[in-house]
Backbone as CSV, one residue per row, in Angstrom:
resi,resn,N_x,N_y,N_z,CA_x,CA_y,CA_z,C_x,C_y,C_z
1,UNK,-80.311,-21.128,-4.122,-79.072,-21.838,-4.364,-78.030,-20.886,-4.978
2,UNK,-78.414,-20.019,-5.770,-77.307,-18.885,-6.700,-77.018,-18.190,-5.673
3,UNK,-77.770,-17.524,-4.540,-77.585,-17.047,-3.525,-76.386,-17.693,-2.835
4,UNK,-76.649,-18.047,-2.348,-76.200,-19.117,-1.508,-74.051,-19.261,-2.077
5,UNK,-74.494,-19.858,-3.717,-73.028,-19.562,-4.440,-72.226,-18.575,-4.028
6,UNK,-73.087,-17.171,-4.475,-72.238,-16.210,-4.584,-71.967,-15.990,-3.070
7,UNK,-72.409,-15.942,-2.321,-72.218,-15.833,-0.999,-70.627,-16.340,-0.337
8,UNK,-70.498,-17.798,-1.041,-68.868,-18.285,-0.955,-67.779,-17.886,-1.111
9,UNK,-67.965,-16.809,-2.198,-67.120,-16.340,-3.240,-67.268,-14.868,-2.756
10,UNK,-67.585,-14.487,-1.746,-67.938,-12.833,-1.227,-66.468,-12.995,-0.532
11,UNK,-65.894,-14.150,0.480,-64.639,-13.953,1.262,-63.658,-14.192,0.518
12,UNK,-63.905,-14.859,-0.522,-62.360,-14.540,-1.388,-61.482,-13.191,-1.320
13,UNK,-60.079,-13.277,-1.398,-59.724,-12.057,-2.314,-59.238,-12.160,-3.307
14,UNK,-60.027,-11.189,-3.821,-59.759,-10.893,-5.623,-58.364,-10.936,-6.650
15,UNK,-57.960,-12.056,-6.689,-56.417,-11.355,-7.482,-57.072,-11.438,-8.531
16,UNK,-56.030,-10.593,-9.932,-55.596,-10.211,-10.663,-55.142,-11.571,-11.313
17,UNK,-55.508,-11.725,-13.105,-55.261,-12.745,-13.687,-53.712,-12.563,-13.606
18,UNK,-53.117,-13.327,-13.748,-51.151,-13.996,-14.072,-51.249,-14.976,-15.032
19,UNK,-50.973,-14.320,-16.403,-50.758,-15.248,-17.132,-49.189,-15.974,-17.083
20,UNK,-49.418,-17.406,-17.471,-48.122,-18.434,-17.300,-47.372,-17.922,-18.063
21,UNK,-47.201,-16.844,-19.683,-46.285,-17.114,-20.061,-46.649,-15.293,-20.541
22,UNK,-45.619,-15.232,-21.326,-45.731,-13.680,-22.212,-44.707,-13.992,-23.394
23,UNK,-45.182,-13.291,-24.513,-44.018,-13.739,-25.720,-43.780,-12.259,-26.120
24,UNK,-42.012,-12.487,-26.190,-41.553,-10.542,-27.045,-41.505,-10.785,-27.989
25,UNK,-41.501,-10.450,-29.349,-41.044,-10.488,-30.569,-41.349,-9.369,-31.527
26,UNK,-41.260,-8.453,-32.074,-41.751,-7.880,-33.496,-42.935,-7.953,-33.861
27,UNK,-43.124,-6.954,-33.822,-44.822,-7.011,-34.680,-45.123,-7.444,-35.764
28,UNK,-45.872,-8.379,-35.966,-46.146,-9.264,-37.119,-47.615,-9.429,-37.900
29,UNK,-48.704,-8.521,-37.192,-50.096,-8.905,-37.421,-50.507,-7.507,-37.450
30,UNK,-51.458,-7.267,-38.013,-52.217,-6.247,-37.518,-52.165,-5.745,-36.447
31,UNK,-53.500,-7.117,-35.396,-53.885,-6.629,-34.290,-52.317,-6.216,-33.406
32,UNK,-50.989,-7.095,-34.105,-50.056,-6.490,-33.112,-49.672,-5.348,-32.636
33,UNK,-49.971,-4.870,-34.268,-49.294,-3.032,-34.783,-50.823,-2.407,-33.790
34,UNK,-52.002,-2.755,-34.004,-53.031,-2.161,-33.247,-53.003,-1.843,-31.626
35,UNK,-52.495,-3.060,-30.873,-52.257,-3.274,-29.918,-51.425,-2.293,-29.242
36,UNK,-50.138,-2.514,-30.012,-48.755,-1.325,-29.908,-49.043,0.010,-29.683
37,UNK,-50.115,-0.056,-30.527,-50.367,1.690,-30.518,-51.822,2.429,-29.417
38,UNK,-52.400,1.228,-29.412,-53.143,2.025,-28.287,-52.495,1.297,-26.674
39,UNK,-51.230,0.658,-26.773,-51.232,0.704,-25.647,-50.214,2.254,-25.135
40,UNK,-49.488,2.243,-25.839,-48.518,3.823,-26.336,-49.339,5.226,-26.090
41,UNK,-50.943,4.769,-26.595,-51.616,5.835,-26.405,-52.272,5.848,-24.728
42,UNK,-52.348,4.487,-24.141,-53.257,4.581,-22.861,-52.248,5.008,-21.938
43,UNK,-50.589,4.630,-22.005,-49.783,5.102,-21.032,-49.181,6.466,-21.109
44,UNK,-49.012,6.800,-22.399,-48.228,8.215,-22.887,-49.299,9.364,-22.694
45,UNK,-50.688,9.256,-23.284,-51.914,9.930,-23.406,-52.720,9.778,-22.270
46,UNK,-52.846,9.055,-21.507,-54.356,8.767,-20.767,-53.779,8.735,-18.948
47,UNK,-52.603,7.759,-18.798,-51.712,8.054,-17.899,-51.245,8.703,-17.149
48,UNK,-50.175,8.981,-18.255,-49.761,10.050,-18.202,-49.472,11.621,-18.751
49,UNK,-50.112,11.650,-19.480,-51.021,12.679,-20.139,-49.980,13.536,-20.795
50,UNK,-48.727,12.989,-21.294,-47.693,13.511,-22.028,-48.028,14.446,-23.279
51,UNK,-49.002,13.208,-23.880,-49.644,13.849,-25.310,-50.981,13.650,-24.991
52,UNK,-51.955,14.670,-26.330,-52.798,15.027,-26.169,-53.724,14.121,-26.461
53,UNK,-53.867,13.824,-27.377,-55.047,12.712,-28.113,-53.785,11.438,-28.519
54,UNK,-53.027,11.594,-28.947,-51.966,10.251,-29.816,-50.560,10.404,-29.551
55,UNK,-49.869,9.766,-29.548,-48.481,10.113,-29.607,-47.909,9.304,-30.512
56,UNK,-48.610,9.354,-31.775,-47.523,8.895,-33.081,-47.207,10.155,-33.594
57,UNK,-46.012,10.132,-34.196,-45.367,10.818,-34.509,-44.564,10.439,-36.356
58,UNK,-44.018,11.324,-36.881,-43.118,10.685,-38.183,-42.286,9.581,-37.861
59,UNK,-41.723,9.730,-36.783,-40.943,8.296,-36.693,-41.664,7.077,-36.722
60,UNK,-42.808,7.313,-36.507,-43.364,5.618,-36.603,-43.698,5.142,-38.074
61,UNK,-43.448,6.088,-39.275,-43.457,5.166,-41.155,-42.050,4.387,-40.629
62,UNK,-41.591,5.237,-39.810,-40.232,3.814,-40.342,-40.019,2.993,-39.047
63,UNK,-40.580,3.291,-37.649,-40.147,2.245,-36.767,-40.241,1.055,-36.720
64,UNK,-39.835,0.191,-36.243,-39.639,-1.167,-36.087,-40.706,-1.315,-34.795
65,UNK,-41.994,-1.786,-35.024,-42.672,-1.714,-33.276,-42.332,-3.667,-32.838
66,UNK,-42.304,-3.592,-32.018,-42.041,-4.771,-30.867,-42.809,-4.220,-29.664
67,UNK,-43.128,-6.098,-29.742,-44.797,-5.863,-28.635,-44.183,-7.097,-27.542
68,UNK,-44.844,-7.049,-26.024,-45.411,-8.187,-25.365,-46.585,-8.296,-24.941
69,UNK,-46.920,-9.834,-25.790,-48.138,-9.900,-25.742,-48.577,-11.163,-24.361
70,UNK,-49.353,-10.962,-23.599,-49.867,-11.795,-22.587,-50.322,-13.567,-23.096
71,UNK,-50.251,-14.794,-22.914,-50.772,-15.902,-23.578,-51.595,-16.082,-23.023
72,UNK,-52.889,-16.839,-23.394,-54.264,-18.029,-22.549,-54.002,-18.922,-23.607
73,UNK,-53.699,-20.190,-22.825,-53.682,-21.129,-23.106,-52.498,-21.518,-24.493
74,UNK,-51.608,-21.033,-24.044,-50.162,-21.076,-25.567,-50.376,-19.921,-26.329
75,UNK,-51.510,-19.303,-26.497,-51.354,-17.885,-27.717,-51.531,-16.711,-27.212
76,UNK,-50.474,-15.664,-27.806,-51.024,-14.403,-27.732,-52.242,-13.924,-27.681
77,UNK,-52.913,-13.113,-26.771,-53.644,-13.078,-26.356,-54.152,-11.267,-26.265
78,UNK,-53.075,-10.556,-25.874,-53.402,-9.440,-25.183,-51.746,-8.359,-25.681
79,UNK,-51.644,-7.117,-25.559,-50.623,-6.643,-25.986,-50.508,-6.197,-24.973
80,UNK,-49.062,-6.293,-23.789,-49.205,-5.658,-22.497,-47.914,-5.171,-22.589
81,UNK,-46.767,-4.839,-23.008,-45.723,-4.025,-23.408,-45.552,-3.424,-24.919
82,UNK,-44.718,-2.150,-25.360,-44.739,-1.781,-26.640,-43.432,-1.306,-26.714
83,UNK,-42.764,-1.405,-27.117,-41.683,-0.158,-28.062,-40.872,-0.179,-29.190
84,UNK,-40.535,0.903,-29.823,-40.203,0.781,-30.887,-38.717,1.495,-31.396
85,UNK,-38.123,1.057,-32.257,-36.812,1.096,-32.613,-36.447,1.982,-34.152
86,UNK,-35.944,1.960,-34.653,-35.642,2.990,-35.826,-34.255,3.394,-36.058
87,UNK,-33.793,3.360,-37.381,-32.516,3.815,-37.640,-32.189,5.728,-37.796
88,UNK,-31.372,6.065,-37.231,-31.725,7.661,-37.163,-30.756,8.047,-37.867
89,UNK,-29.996,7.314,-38.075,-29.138,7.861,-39.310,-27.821,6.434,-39.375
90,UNK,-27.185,6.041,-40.057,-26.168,4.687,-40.611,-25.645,4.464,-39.409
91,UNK,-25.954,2.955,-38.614,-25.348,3.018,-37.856,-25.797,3.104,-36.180
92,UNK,-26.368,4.262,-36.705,-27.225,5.052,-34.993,-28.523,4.432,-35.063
93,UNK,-29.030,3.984,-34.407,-30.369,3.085,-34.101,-30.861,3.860,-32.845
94,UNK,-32.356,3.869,-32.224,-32.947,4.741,-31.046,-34.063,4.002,-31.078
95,UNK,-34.604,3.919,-29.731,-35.275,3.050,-29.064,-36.259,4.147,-28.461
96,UNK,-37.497,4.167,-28.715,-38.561,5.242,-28.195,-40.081,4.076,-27.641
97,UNK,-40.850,5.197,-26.529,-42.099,4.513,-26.484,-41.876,3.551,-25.789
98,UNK,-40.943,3.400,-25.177,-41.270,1.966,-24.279,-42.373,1.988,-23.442
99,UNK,-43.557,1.237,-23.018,-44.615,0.865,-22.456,-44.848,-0.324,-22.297
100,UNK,-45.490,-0.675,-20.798,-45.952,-1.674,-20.403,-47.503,-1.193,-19.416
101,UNK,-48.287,-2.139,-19.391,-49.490,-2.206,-18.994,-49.347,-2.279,-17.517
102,UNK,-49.953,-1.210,-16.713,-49.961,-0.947,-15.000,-50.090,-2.514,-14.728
103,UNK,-51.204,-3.369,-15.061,-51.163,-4.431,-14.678,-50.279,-5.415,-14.840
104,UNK,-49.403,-5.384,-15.353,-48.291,-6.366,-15.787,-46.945,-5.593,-15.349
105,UNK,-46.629,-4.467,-15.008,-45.694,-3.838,-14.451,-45.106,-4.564,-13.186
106,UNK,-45.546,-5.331,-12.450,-45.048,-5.682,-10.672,-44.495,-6.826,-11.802
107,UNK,-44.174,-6.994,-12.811,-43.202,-8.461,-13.745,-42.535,-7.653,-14.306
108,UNK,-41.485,-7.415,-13.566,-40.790,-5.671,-14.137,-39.735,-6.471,-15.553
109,UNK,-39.478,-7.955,-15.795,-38.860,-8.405,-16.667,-39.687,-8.284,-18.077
110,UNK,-40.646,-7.963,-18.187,-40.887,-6.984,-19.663,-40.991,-6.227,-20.261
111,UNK,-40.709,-5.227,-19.318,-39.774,-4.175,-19.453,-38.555,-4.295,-20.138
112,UNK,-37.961,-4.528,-18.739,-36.129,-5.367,-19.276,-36.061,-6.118,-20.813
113,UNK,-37.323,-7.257,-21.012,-36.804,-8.223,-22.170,-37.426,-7.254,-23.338
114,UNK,-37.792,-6.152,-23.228,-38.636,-5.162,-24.426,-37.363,-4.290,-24.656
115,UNK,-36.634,-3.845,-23.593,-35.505,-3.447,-24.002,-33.903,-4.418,-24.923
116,UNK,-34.324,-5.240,-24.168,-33.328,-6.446,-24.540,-33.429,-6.702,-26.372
117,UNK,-34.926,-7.040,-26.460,-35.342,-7.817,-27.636,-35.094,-6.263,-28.926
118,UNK,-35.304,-4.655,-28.408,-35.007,-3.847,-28.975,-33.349,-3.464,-29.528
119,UNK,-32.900,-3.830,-28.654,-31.162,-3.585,-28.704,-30.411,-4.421,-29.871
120,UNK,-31.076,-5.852,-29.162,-30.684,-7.098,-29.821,-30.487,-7.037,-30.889
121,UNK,-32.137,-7.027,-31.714,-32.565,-6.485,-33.075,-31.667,-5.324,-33.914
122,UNK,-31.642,-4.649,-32.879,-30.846,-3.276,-33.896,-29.853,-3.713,-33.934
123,UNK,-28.841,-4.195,-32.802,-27.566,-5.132,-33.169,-27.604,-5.682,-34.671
124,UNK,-28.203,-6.528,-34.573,-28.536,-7.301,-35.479,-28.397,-6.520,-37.184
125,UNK,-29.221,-5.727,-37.219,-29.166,-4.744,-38.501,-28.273,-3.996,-38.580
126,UNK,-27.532,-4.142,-37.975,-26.035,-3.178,-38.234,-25.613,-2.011,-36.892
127,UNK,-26.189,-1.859,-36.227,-26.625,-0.916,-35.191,-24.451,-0.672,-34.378
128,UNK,-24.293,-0.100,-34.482,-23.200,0.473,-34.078,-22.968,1.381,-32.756
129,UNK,-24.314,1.757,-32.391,-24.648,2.723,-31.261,-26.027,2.658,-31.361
130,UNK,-26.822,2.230,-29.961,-28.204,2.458,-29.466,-28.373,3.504,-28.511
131,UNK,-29.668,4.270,-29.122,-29.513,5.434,-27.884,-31.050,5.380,-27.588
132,UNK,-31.168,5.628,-26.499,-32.782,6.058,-25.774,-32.667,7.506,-25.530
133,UNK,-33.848,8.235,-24.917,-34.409,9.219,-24.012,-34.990,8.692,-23.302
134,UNK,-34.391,8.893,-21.903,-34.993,7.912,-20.697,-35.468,8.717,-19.258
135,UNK,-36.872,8.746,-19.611,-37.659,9.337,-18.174,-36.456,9.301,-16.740
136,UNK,-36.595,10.509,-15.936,-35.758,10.917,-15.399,-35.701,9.160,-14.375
137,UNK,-36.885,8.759,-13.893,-37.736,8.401,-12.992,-36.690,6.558,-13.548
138,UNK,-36.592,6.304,-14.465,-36.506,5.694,-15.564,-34.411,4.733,-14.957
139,UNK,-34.345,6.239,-14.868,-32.644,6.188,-15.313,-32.262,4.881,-14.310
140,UNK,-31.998,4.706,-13.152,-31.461,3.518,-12.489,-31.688,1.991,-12.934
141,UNK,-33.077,1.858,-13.397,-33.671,0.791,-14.234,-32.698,0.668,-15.316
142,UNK,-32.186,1.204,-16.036,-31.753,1.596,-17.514,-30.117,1.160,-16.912
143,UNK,-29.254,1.401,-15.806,-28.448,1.460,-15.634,-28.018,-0.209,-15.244
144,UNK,-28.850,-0.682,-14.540,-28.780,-1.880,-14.224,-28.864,-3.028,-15.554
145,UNK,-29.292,-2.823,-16.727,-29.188,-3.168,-18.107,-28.142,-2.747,-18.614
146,UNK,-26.891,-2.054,-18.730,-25.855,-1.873,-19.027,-26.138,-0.860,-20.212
147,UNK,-26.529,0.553,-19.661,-26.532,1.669,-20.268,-26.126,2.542,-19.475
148,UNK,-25.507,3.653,-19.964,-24.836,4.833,-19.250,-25.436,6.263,-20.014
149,UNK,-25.447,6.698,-18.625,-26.138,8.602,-19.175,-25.334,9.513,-19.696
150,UNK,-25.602,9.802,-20.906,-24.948,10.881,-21.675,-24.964,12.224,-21.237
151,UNK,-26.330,12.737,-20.592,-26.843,13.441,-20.280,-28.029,14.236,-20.184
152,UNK,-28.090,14.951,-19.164,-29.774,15.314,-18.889,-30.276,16.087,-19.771
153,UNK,-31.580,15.947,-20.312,-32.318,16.637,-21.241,-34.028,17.076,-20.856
154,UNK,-34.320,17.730,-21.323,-35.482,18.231,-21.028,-36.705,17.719,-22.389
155,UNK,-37.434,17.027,-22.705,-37.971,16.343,-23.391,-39.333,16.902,-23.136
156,UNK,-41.003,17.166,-24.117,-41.659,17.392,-23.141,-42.286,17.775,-22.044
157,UNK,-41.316,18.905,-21.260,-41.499,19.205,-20.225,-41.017,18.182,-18.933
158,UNK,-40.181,17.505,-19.249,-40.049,16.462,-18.410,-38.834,15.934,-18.263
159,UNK,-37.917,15.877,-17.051,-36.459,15.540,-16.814,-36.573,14.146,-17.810
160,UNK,-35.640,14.167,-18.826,-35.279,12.806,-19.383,-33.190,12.643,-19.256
161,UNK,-32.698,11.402,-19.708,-31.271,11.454,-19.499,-31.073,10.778,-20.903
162,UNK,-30.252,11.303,-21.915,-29.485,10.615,-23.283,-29.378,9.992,-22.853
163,UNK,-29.107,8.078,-22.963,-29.137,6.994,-22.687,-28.134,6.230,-23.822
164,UNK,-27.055,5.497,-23.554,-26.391,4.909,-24.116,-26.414,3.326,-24.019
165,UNK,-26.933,2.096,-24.441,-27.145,0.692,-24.669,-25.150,0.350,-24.603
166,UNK,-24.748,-0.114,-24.282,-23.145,-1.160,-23.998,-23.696,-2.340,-24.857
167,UNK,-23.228,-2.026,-26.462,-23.620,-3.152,-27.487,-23.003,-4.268,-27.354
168,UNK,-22.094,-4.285,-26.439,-21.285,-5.829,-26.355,-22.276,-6.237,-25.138
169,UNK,-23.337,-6.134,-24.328,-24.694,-6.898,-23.533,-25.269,-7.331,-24.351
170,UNK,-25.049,-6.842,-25.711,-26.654,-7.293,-26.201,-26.499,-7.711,-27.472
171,UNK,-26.247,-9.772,-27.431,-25.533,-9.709,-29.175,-27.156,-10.240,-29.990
172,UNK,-26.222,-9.494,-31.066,-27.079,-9.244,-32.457,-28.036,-10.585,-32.892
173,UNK,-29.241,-10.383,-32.973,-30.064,-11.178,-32.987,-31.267,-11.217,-34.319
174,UNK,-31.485,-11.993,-35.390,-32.803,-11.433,-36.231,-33.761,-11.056,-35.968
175,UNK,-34.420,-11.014,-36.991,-35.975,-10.179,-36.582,-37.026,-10.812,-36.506
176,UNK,-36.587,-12.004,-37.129,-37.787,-13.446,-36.756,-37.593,-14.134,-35.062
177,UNK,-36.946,-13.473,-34.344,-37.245,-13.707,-33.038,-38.303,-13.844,-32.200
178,UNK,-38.379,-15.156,-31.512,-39.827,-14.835,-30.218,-39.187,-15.273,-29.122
179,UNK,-39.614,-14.498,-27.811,-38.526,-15.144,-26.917,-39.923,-15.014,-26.415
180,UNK,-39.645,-16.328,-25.319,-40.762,-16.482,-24.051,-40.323,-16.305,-22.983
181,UNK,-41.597,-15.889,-22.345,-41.496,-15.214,-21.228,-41.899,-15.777,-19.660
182,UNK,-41.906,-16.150,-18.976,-42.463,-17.782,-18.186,-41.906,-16.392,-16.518
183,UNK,-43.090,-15.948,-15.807,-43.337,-15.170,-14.751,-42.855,-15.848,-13.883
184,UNK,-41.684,-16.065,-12.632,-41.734,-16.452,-11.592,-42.484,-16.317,-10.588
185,UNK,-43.360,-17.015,-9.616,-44.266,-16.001,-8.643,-43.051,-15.979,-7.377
186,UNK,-43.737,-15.124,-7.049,-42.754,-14.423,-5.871,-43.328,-14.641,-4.792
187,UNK,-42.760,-15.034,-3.827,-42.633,-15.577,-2.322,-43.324,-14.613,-1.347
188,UNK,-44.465,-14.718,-0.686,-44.729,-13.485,-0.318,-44.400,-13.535,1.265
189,UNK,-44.264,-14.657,1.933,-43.619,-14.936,3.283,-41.780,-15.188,3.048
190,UNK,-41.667,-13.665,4.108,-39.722,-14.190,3.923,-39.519,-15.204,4.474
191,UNK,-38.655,-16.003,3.971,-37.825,-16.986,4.379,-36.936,-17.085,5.810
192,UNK,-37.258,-17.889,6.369,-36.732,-18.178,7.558,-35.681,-19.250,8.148
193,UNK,-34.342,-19.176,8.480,-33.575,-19.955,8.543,-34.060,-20.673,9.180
194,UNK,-33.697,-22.219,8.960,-34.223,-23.487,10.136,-32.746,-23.867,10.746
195,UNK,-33.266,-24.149,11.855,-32.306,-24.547,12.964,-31.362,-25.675,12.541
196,UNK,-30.213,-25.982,12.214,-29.265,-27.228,11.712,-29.479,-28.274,12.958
């Protein structure tokens, strides 16, 4: 009979869990700050093999980390985006580390709302100018969010572009923020006009 079960379940194909919802907000827990950082380490380190063993650095005693975390069943669940924010001097705020999980990447909007919920925030604290370093690969994504290239830099070994945030996109928001995140599924047969 177990035979028999698994046998049913041989013609399936396999997707990939989709969770219903994802929440951005600030790191607030431990496991959040835990989460943040080895996911920073599996894409920056393991990935893409930027850094060697870790890629924390001094900026992280003072960054601000902001996570998205995956839900089952209403709660956080899983940490599948990271990045983090920091004041670099009165005023000037910078946005580093952005990461999201290969598997949650084809929901390219947590990306976008990790940038969003980063900007926002620094708005929020006084932020006068947001700046990134943005993977060469990176830049058109970044542009379509209402940032403009300062210019090309070499980071790493690796084409990056100064990155400028347009603070009037992105109004100022606290730090007790959670925004939800609710996946559209996407249509996988195009649409076909019907005859009037």
């Amino acid at each position: 009979m177990m035979a028999e079960g698994s046998m049913m379940l041989d013609g399936l194909d396999p997707r990939p869990f989709v969770p219903m919802e994802y929440v951005v907000r600030l790191a607030r827990t431990p496991w959040e700050v835990t989460g943040h950082h080895a996911l920073r380490r599996d894409v920056f380190c393991v990935e893409q093999g930027i850094f060697a063993q870790d890629d924390r650095d001094g900026i992280d005693a003072s960054a601000i980390p902001i996570v998205a975390a995956c839900c089952v069943a209403g709660m956080p669940d899983r940490i599948v985006g990271a990045v983090r924010i920091h004041e670099a001097e009165p005023g000037l705020w910078r946005g580093s580390r952005l990461a999201v999980h290969a598997d949650h990447r084809r929901l390219g909007r947590i990306g976008a709302e990790l940038i969003r919920m980063a900007v926002c925030t620094a708005h929020g604290l006084g932020a006068s100018r947001f700046l990134a370093q943005v993977q060469e690969q990176n830049v058109p994504f970044f542009r379509r969010l209402y940032w403009k290239s300062l210019g090309e830099i070499t980071l790493h070994g690796l084409a990056h572009h100064d990155m400028e945030a347009d603070l009037s996109r992105y109004p100022a928001t606290g730090r007790e923020q959670t925004w939800l995140l609710r996946p559209q599924p996407r249509n996988s047969q195009p649409r076909t006009r019907q005859a009037a």
